[in-house]
C-alpha positions in Angstrom: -6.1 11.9 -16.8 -9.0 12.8 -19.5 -12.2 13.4 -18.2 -14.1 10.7 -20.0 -11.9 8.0 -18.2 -13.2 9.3 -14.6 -16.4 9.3 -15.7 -16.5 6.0 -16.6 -15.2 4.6 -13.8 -17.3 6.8 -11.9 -20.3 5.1 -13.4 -19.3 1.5 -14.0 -17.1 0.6 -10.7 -17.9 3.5 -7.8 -21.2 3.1 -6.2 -20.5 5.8 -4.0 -17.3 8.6 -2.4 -17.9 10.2 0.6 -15.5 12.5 2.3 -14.5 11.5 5.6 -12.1 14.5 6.6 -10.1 17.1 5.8 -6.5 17.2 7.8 -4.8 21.2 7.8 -3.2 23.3 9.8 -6.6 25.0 10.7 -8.1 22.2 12.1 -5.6 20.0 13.9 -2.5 22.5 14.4 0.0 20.5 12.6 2.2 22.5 10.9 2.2 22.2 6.6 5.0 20.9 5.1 7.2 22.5 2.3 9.5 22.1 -0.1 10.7 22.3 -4.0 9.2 18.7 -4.2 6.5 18.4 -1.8 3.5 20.7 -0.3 1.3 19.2 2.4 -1.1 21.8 3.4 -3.6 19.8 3.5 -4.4 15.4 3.8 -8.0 14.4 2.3 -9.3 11.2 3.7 -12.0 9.7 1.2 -13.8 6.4 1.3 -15.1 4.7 -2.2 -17.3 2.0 -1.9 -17.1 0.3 -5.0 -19.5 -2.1 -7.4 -16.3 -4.4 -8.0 -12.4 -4.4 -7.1 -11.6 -5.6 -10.2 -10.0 -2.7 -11.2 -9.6 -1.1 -7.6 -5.8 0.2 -8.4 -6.8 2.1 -11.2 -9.6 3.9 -9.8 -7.0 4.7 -6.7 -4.7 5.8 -9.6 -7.8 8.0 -11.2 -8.3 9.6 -8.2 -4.9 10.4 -7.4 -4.7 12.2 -10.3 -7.5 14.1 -9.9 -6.9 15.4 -6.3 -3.4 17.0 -6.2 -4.2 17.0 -2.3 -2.0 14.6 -0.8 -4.9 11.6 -0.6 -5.7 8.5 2.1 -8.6 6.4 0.0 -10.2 4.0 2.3 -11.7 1.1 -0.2 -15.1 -0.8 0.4 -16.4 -4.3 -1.1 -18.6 -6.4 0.1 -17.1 -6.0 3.8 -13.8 -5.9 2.9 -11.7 -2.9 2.7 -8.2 -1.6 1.3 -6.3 1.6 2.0 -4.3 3.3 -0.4 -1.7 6.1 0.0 0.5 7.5 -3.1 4.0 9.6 -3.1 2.8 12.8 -4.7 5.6 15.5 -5.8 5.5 18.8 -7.7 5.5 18.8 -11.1 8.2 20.7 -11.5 6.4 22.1 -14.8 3.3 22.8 -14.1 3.8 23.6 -10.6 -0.2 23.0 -9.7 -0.4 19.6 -10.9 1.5 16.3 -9.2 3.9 13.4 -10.6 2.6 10.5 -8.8 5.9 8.3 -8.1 4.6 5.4 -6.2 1.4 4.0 -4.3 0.7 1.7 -1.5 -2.2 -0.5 -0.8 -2.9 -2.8 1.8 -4.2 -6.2 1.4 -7.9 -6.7 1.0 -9.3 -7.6 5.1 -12.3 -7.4 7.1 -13.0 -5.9 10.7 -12.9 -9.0 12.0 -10.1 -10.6 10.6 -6.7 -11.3 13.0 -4.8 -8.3 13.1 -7.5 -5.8 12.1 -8.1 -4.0 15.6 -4.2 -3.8 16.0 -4.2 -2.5 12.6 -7.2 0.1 12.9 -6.3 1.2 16.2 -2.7 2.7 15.1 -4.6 4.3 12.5 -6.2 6.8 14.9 -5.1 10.5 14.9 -3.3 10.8 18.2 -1.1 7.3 17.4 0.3 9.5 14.0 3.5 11.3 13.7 1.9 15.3 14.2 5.6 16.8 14.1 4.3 18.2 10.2 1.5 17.2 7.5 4.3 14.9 5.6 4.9 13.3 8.6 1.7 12.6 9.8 0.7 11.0 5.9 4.0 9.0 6.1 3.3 7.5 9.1 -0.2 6.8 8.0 1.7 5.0 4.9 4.0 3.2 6.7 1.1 1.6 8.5 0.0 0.1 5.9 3.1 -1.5 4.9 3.1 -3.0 8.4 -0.1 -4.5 7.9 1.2 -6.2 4.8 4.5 -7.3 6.9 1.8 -9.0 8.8 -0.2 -10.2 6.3 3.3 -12.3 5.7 4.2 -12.7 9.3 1.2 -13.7 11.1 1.9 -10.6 13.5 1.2 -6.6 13.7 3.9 -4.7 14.8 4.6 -0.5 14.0 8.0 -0.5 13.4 10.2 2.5 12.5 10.4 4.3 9.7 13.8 2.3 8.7 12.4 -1.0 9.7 9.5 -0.1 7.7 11.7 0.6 4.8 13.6 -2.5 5.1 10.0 -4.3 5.8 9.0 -3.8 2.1 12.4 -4.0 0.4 12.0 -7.8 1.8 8.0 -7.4 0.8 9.2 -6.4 -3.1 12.1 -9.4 -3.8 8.8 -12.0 -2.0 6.9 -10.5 -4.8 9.2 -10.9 -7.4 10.5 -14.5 -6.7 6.5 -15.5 -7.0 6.2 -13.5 -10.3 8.8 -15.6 -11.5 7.8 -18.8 -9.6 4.4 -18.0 -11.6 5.9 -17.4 -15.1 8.1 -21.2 -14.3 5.0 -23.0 -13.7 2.9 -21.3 -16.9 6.6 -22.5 -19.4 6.1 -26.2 -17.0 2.7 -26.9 -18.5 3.7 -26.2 -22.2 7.2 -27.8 -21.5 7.5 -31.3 -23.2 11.0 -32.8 -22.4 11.3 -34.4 -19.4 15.0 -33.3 -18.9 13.5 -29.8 -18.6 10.6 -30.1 -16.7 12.7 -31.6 -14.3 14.9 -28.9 -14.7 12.0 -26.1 -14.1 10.7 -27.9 -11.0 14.3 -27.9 -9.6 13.5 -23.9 -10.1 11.0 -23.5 -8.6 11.4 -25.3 -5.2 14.5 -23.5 -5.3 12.8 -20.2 -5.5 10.2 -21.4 -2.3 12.8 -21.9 -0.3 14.0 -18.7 -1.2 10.7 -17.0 -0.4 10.2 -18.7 3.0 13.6 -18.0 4.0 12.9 -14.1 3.0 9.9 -14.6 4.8 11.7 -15.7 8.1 14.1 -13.0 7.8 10.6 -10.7 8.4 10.0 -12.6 11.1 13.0 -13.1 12.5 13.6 -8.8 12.3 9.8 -8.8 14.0 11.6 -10.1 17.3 14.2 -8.1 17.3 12.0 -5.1 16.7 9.7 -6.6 20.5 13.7 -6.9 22.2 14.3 -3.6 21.4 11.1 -2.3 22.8 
């Protein structure tokens, strides 16, 4: 990342970044984690309150680059907020900088919205993982995709790590049908033959029932989840 670019998102979108905490083995006596891949020594929690979320991913993707900490970035709007977590390895190259392989966000909510105080309590230190530093940010990150599973579901649950990963496989092929739902309806409006438009709208409500069905499959795996517990 050059230089310039942070500082012009530090000036046009960030009103303000205050550090919130600094997670190490010297201060909360969880062990660090590492590995050829991955070093956590040390979790930075930061919250950015920002001018506009227009382009709220890439000044998460900015600062992830910039910190080679493993980094939680609490997002603020206009009472709405967003978390964002990022899988951070080694580069195996230049062994002080990091190859940022995915991120996670959570949907834009408020305090006060249904699910919040579920969501904000499991956040707190002493409902994390604590066996290592990895563990304790992975958990942390697999919160988040809960709270999107809810987002969908109408319900917030912490699942396992497994149900978690099966949570946002389901999450990514929602996502994907609607892309293409999206891309249907944009061809629809410029499509002129009646034969296809019928065609395309046969799509499409084939690709909604797809979604919902993928949709109850979340729910349907939320129950399970509340038998087993």
């Amino acid at each position: 990342m050059k230089l310039g670019a942070l500082q012009k998102i530090v000036k046009e979108v960030i009103q303000e970044i205050i550090i919130v905490a600094s997670i190490s083995p010297l201060t909360s006596n969880i062990t660090e984690y590492k590995s050829n891949e991955y070093l956590f020594d040390e979790i930075h929690l930061i919250k950015v309150e920002l001018k506009n979320r227009e382009t709220f991913k890439k000044v998460c993707e900015l600062l992830q680059s910039a910190i080679p900490y493993p980094l939680i970035i609490l997002l603020k709007h206009n009472e709405q907020y967003c978390f964002n977590t990022a899988d951070k390895r080694i580069n195996q190259v230049e062994k002080e900088k990091r190859v940022i392989s995915s991120s996670t966000y959570t949907e834009w909510f408020d305090e006060k919205c249904n699910g919040a105080e579920k969501f904000l309590s499991s956040l707190a230190f002493d409902q994390l993982s604590h066996v290592n530093l990895r563990t304790l940010y992975e958990s942390f990150a697999n919160r988040i995709h809960n709270f999107n599973t809810f987002v969908i579901t109408g319900e917030y649950q912490v699942k396992t790590t497994r149900e978690t990963t099966r949570d946002v496989e389901i999450q990514r092929e929602i996502l994907n049908i609607k892309e293409q739902i999206t891309t249907l309806r944009s061809t629809l409006k410029k499509e002129t033959s009646f034969n296809e438009k019928v065609a395309i709208n046969m799509k499409i409500k084939k690709m909604e029932s797809e979604v919902d069905k993928l949709k109850s499959n979340l729910i349907q795996e939320g129950k399970s989840f509340d038998k087993q517990n």
